[in-house]
KEKE-3310 file (N, C-alpha, C; in steps of 0.2 Angstrom, whole numbers, plus 5000, padded with zeros to 4 digits):
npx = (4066:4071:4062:4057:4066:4065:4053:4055:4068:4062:4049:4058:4062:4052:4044:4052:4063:4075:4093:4100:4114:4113:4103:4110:4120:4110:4106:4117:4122:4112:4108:4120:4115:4105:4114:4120:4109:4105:4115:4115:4103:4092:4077:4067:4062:4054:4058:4071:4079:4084:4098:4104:4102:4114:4126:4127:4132:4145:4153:4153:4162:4175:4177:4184:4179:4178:4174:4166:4160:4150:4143:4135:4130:4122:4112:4104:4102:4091:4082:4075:4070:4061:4055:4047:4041:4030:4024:4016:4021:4031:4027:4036:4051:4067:4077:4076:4081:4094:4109:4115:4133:4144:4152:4170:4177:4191:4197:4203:4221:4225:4218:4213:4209:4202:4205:4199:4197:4186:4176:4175:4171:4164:4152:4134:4120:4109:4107:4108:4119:4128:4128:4133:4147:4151:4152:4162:4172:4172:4176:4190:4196:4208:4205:4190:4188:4192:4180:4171:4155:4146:4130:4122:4123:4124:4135:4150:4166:4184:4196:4206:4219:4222:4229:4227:4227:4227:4222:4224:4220:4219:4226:4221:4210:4205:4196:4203:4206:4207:4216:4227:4228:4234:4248:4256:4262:4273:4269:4277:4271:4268:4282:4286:4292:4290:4277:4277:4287:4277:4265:4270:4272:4261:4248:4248:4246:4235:4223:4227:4219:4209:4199:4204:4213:4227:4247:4250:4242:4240:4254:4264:4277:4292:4293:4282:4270:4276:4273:4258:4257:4264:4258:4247:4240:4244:4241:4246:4242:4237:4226:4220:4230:4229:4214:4216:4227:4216:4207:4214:4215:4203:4201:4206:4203:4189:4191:4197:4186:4178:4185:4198:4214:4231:4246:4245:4256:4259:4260:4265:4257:4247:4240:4237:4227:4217:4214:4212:4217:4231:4231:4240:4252:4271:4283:4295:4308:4306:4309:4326:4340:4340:4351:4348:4335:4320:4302:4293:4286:4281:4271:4265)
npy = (4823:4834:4846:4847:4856:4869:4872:4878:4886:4896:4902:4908:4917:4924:4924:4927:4935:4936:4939:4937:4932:4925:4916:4907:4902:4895:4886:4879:4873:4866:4856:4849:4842:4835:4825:4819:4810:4806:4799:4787:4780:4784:4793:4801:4813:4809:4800:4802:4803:4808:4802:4803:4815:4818:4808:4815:4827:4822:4817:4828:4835:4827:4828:4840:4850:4869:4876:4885:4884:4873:4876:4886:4875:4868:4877:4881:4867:4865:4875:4873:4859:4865:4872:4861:4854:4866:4864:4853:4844:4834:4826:4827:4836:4831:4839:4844:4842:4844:4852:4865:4867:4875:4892:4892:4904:4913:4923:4941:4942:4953:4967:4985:4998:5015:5031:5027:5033:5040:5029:5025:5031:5035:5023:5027:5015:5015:5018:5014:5016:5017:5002:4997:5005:5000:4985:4987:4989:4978:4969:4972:4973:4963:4953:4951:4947:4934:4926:4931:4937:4936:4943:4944:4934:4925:4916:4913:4920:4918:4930:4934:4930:4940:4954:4972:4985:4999:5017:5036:5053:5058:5053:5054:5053:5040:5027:5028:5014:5005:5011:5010:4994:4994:4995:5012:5018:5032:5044:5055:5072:5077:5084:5102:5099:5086:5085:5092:5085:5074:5079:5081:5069:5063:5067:5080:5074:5067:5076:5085:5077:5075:5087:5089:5094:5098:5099:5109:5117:5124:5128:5123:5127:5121:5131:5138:5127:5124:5137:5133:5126:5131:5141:5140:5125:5120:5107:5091:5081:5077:5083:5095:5101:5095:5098:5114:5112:5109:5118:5127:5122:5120:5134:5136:5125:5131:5144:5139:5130:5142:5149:5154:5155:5146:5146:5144:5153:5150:5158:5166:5176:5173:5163:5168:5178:5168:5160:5167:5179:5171:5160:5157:5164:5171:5167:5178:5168:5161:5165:5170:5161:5161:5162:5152:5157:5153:5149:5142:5129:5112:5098:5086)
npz = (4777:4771:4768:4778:4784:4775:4776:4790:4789:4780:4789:4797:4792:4788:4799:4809:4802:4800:4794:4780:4781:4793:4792:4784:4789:4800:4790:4786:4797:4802:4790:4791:4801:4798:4789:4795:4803:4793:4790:4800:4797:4798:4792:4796:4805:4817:4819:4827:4843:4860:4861:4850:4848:4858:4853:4842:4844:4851:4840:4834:4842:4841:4828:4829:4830:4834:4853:4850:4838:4840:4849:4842:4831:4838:4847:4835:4832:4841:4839:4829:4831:4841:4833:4825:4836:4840:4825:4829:4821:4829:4843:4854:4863:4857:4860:4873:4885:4884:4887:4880:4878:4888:4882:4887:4897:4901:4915:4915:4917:4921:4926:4922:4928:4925:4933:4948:4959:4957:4956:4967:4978:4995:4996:4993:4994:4991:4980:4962:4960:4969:4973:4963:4965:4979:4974:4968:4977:4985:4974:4972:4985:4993:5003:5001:4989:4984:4983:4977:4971:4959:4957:4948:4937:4947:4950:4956:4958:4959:4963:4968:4962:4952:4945:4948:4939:4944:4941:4943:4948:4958:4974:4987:4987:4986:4996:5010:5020:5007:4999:5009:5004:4992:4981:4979:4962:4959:4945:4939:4928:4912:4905:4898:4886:4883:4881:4868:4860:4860:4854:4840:4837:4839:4842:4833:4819:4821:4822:4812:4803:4807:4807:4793:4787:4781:4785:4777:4776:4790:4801:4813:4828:4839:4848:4849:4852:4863:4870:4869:4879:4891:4895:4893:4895:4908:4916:4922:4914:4895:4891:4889:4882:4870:4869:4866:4855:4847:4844:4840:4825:4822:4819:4809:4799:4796:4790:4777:4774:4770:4761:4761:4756:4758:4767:4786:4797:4814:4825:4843:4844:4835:4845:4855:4850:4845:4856:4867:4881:4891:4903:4912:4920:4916:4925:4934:4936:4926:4914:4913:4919:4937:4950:4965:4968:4968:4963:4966:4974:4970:4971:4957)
capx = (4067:4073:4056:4055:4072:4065:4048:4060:4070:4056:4047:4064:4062:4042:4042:4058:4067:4081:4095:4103:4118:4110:4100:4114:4121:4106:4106:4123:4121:4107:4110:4127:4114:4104:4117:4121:4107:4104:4119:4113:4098:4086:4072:4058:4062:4050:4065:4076:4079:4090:4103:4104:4108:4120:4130:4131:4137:4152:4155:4157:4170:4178:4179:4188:4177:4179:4168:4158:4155:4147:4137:4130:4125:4115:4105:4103:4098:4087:4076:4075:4065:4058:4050:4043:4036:4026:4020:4013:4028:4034:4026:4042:4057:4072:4085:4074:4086:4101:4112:4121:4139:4145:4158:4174:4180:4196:4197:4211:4226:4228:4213:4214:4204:4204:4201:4198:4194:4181:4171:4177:4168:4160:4145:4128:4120:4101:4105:4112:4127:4131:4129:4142:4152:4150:4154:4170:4175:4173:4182:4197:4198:4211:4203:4187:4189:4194:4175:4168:4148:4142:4124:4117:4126:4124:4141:4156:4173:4191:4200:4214:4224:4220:4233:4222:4230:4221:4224:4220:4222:4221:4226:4218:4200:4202:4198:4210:4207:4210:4225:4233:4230:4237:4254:4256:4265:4267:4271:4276:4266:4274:4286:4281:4296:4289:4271:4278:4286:4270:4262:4272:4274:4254:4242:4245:4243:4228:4221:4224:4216:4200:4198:4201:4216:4235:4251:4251:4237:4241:4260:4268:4285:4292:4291:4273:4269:4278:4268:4251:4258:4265:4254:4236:4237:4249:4241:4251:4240:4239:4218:4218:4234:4227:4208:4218:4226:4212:4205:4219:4214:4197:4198:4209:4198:4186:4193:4197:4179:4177:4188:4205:4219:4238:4245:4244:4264:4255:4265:4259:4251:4240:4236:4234:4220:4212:4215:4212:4224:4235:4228:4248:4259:4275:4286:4303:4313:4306:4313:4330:4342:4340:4355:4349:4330:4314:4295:4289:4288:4277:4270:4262)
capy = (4829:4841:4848:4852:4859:4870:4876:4880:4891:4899:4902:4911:4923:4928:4926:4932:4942:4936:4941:4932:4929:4919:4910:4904:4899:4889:4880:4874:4868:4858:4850:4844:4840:4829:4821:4814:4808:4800:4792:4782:4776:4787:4795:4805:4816:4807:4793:4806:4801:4811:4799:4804:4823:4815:4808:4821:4832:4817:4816:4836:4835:4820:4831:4841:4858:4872:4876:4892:4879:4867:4878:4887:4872:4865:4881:4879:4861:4865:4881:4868:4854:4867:4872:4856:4854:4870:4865:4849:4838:4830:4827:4828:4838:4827:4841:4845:4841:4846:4857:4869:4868:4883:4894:4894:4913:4916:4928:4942:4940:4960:4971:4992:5004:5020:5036:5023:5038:5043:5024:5021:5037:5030:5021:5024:5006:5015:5020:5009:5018:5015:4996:4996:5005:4992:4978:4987:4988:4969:4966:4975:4971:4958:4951:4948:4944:4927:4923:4937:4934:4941:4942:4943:4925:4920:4913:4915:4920:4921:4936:4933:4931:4944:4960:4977:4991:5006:5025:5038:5059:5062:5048:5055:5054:5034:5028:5025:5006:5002:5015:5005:4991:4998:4995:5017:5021:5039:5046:5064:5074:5076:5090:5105:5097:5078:5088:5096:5077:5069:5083:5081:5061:5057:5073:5082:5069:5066:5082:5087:5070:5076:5092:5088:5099:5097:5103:5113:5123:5128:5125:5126:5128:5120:5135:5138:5123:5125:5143:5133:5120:5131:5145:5139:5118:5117:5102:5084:5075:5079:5084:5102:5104:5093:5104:5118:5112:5107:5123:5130:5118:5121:5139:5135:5121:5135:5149:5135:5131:5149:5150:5157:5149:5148:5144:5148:5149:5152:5163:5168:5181:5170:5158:5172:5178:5164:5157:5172:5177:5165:5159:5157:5170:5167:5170:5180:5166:5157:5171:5169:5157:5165:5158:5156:5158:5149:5154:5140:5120:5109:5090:5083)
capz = (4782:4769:4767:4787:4784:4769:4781:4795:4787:4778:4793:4799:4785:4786:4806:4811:4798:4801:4790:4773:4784:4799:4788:4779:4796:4801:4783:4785:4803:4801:4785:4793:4808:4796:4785:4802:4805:4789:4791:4806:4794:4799:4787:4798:4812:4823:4823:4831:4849:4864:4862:4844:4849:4859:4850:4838:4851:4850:4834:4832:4846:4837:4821:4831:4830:4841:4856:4848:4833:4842:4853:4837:4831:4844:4845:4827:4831:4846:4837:4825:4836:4844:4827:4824:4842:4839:4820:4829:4818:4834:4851:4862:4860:4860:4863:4879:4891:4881:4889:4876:4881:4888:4882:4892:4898:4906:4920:4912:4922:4922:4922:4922:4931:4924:4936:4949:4965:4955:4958:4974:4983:5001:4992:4994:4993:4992:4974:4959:4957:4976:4973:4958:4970:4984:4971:4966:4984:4983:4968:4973:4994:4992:5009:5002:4982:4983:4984:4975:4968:4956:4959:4940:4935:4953:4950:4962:4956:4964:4957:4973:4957:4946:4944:4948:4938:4943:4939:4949:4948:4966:4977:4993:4986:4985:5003:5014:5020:5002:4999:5011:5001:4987:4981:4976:4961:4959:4938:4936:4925:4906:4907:4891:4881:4883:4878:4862:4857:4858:4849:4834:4836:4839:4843:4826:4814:4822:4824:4808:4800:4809:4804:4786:4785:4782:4786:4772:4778:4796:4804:4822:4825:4844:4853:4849:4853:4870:4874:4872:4885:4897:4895:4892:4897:4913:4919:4921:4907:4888:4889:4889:4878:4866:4866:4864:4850:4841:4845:4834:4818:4818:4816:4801:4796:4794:4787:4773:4771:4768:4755:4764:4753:4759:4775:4794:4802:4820:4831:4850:4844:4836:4847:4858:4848:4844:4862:4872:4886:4895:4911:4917:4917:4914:4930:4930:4937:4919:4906:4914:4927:4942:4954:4973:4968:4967:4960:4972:4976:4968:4969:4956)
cpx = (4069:4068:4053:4061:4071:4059:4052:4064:4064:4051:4053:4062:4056:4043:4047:4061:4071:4085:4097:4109:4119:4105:4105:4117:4116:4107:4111:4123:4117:4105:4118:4124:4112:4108:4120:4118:4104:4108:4120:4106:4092:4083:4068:4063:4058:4056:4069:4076:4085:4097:4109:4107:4115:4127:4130:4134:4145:4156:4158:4162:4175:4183:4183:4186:4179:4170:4164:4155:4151:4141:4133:4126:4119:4112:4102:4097:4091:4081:4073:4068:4060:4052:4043:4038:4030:4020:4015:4015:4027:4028:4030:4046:4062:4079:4081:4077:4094:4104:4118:4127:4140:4152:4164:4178:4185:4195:4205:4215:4226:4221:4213:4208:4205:4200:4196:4196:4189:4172:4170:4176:4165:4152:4139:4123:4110:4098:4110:4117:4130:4131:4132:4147:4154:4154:4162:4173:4179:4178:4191:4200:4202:4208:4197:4184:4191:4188:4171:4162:4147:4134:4120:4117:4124:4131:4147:4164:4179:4196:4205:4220:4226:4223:4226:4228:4227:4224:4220:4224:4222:4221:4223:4212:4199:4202:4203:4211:4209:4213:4230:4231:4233:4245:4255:4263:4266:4274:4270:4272:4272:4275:4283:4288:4293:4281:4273:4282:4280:4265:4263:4272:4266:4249:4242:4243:4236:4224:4221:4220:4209:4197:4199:4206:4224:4241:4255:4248:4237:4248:4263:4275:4288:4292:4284:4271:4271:4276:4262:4252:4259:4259:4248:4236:4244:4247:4246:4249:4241:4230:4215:4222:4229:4218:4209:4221:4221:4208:4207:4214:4205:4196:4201:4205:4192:4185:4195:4189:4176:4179:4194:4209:4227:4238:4245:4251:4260:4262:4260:4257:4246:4235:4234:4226:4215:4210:4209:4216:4225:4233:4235:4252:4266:4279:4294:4308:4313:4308:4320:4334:4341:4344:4350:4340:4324:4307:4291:4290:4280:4275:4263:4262)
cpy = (4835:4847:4854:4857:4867:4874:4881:4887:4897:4904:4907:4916:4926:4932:4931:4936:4942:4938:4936:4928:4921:4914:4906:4899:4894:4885:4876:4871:4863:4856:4847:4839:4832:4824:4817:4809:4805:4796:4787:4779:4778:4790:4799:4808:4813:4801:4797:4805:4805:4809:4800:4812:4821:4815:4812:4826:4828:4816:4825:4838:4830:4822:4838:4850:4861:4873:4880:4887:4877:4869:4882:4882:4870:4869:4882:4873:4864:4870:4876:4864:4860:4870:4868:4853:4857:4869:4856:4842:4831:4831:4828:4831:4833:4832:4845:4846:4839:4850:4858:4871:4874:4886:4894:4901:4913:4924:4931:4943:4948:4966:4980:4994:5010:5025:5034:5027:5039:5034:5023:5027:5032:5028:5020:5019:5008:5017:5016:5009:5015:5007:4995:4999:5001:4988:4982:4989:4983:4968:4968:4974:4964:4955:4948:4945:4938:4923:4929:4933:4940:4939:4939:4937:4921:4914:4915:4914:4921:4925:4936:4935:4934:4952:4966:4982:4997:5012:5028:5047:5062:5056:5047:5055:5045:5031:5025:5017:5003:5005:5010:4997:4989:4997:5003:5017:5028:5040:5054:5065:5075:5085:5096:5102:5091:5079:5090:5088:5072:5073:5082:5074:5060:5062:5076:5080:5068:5071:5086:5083:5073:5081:5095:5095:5098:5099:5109:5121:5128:5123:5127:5126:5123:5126:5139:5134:5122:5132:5138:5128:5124:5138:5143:5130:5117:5110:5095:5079:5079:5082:5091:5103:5102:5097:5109:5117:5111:5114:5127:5127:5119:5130:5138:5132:5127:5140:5146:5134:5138:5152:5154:5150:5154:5145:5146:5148:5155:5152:5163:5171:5179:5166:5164:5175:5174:5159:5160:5173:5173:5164:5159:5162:5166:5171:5172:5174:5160:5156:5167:5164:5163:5162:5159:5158:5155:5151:5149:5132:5119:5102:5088:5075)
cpz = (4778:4767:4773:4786:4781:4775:4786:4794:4784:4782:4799:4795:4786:4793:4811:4809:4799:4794:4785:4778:4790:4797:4785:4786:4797:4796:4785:4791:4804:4795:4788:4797:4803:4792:4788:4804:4801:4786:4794:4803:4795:4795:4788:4804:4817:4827:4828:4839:4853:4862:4854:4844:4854:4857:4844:4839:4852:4846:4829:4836:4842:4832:4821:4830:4836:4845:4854:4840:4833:4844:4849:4834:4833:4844:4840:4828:4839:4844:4830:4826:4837:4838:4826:4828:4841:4831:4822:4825:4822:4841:4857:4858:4861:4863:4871:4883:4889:4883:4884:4880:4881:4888:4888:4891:4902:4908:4916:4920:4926:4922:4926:4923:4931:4931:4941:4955:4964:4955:4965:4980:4988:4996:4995:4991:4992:4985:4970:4959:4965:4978:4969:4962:4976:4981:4969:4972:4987:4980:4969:4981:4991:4998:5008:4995:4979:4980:4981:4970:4963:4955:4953:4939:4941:4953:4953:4957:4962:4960:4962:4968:4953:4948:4944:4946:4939:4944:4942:4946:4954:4974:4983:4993:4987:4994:5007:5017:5011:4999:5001:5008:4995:4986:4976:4973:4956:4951:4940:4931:4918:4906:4898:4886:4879:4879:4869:4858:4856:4853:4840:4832:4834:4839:4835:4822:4814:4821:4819:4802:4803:4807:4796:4785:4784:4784:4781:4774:4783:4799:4810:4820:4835:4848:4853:4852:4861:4873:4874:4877:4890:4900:4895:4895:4903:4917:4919:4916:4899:4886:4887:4883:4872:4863:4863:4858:4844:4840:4839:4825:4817:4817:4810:4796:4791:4790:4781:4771:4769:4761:4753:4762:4757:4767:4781:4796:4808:4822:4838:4849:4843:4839:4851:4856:4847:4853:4869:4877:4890:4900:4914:4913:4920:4920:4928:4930:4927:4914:4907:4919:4932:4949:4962:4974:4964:4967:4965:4973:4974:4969:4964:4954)
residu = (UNK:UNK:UNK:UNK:UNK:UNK:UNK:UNK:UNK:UNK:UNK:UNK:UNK:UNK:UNK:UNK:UNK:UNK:UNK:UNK:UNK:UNK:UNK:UNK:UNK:UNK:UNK:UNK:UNK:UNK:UNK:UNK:UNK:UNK:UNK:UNK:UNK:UNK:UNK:UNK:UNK:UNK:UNK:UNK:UNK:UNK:UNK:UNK:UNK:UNK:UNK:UNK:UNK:UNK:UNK:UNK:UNK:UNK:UNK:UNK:UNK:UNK:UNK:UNK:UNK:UNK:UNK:UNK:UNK:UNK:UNK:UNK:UNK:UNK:UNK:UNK:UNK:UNK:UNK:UNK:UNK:UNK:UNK:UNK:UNK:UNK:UNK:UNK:UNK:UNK:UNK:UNK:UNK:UNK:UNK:UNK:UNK:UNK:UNK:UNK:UNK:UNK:UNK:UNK:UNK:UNK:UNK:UNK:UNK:UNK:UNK:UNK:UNK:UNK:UNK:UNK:UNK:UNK:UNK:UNK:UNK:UNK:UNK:UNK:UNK:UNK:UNK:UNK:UNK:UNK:UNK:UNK:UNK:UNK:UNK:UNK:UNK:UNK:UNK:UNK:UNK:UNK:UNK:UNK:UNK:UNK:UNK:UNK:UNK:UNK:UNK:UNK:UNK:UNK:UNK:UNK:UNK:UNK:UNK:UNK:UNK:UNK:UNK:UNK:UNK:UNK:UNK:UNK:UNK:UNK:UNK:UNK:UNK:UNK:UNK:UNK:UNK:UNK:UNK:UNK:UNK:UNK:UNK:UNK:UNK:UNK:UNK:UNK:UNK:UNK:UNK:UNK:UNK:UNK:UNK:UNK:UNK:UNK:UNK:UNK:UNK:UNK:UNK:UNK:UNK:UNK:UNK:UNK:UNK:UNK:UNK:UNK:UNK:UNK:UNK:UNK:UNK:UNK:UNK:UNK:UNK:UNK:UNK:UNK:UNK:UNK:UNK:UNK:UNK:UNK:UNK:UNK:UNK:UNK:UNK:UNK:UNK:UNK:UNK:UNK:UNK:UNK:UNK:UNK:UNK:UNK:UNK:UNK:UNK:UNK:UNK:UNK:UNK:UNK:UNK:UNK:UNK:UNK:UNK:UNK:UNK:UNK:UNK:UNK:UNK:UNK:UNK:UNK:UNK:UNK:UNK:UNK:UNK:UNK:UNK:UNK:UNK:UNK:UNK:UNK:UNK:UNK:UNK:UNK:UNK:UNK:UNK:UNK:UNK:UNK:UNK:UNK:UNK:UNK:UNK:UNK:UNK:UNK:UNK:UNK)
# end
């Protein structure tokens, strides 16, 4: 049988092109398959009989493999037969009515839904997008996701039990029957102090690692860093500042490739320059305390 073994692979190599690595893989699953099976006294492949994949299906649980072990084998052993079916070796398959174990998937406990108003528009159902929308309707309706189908698998899930974290930038864009099923909690936005800590903790590191530039090259200082926040990225997340700062780094990046040596200490003036002017201006109550008076009321 080691001859069939020796074709088989070969025939992997010419017809399919398969790689060094997946070859090596089949090699070694079915040589363990045969040493099995000429340990039960067998000689020819045509001896091989169902009951014979069988137990060897028994004997590799036994030996106590895991389940992506197993089930590689078996299609190892199954592309195998199926070989030898085709070269007219064998007249029947034995792994015929073999059913390759199937991996076990747990459902995660907790699953995250970024930006979650943005799927859950009323869904039109005449285009595909509008049946992804549909099915996440599903998924999330605690009323009707106990029994949720997935149509592809034709398999039926209960996610009753399963945590829906979802994010959201405008609460009133997601519909209101599942708003109210919604347990809301609502995050301030980060303040320009909690901005200019992350910038220094996680954003510049990064930021100058990408642009291929140091802090040698170009330097902030905290109150820089808190004009391009309050001045050019007032939003509640980190996406704008952080454009903007990178904004900054690549014209340094370039003025570097250029052949501008020494380093940047950026002031407003310069982000102003390289920025353009400030979409916010800066209100008087901002300069100074102003007892007894306020520039306005906000929610975000």
């Amino acid at each position: 049988m080691d001859d069939l073994l020796d074709s088989f692979l070969s025939y992997l190599v010419v017809e399919k092109g398969l790689s060094e690595n997946t070859l090596e893989s089949y090699g070694r699953d079915l040589k363990k398959f045969l040493l099995f099976i000429k340990s039960r006294g067998m000689t020819s492949a045509r001896e091989i009989k169902y009951g014979d994949i069988l137990d060897f299906l028994t004997h590799s649980r036994e030996e106590g493999l895991g389940a992506t072990t197993i089930v590689r084998s078996m299609v190892s052993v199954k592309q195998f037969f199926k070989y030898l079916l085709s070269e007219k070796v064998l007249s029947e398959d034995p792994t015929a009515h073999i059913k390759t174990p199937r991996m076990k998937k747990a459902i995660p406990g907790v699953i995250s839904l970024d930006d979650v108003e943005s799927i859950l528009g009323a869904p039109d159902e005449s285009a595909p997008e509008g049946l992804r929308d549909a099915a996440m309707l599903e998924v999330l309706d605690p009323s009707q996701n106990h029994d949720f189908v997935d149509h592809y698998l034709n398999l039926q899930f209960d996610l009753s039990s399963v945590l829906f974290v979802c994010t959201a930038n405008n609460l009133f864009d997601i519909p209101a029957p599942l708003r109210d099923r919604m347990e809301v909690i609502r995050i301030a936005g980060y303040t320009v102090e909690e901005k200019v800590e992350i910038a220094w903790r996680y954003l510049m590191p990064r930021l100058l690692e990408d642009h291929g530039i140091t802090d040698k090259d170009i330097q902030f200082t905290d109150e820089v860093l808190g004009f391009v926040s309050s001045r050019y990225s007032r939003e509640a997340g980190l996406r704008n500042f952080e454009r903007n700062l990178a904004a900054l780094m690549r014209k340094r990046a370039r003025k570097k490739a250029d052949g501008e040596e020494g380093a940047w200490v950026v002031d407003n003036a310069l982000v102003e320059q390289i920025l353009g002017v400030p979409k916010y201006a800066a209100e008087e109550a901002e300069k100074k305390p102003e007892i007894g008076a306020v520039t306005g009321l906000a929610w975000t």
